[in-house]
Wavefront OBJ file of the C-alpha trace (Angstrom):
o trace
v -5.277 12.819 5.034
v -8.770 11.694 5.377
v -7.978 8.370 5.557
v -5.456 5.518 6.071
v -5.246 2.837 3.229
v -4.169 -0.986 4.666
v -3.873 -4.167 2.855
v -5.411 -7.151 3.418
v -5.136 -10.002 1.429
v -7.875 -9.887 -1.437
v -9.287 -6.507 -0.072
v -8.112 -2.988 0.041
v -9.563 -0.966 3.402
v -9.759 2.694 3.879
v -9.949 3.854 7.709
v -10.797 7.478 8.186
v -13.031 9.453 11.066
v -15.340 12.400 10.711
v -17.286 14.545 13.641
v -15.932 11.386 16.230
v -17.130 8.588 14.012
v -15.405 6.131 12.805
v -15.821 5.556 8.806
v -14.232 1.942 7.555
v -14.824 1.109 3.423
v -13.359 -1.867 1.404
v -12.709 -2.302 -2.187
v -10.944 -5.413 -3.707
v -7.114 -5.399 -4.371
v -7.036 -6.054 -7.926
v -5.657 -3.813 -10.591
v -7.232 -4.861 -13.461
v -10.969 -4.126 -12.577
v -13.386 -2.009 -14.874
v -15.241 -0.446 -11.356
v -14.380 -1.053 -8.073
v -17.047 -2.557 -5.990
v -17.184 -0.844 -2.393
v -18.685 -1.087 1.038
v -18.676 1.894 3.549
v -19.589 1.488 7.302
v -19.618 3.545 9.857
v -19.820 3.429 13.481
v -20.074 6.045 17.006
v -17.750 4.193 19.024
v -15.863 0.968 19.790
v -18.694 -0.499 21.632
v -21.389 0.228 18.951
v -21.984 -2.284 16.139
v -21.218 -0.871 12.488
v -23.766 0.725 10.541
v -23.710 -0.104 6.245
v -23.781 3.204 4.561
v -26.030 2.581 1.689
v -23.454 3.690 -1.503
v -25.093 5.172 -4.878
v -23.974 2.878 -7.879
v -20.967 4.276 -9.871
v -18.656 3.843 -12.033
v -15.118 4.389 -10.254
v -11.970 3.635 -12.311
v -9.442 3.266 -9.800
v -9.352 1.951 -5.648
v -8.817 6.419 -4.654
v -12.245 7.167 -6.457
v -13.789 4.693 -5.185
v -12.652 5.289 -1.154
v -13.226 9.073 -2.152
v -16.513 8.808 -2.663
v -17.129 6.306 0.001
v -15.955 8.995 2.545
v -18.026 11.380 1.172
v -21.297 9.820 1.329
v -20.196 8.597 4.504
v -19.730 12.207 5.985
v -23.376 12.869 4.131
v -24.989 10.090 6.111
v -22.980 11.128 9.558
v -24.334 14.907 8.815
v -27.700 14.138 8.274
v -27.299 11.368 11.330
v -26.233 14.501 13.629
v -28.402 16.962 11.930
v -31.714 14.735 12.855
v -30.429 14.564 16.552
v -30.117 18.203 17.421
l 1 2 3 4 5 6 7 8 9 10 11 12 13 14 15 16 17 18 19 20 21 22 23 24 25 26 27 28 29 30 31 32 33 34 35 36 37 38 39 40 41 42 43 44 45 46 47 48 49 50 51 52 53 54 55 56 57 58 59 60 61 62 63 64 65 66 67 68 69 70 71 72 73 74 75 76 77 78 79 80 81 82 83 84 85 86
């Protein structure tokens, strides 16, 4: 799985990892929504700050689309990230 779903409260987060970062997005818990709004960070390691990972607007119909493409355009951004450093 490319990510862990968890919980909490008001807010749905997706954890998930790609080349040894760390990629955390959030949606709202709430089945009823037209689109689901989300935020996508990412960071190196535990002693790093989180980066935002700026998202493309979209439509997404459900909380899985919308953490789908989140990791996505995370792994995008990490890719280009390690891309520009070699």
């Amino acid at each position: 799985m490319k990510y862990e779903i968890l919980a909490r409260g008001h807010r749905l987060e997706a954890i998930g990892a790609h080349s040894g970062y760390r990629i955390r997005m959030s949606t709202l818990a709430c089945g009823d929504l037209v689109t689901w709004p989300l935020s996508v960070h990412i960071r190196g390691s535990e002693s790093e700050d989180e980066v935002h990972v700026d998202v493309p607007k979209r439509q997404l119909s459900s909380a899985i689309e919308a953490f789908d493409f989140g990791y996505e355009c995370a792994t995008l951004w990490i890719d280009a990230l390690d891309h520009r450093r070699d």
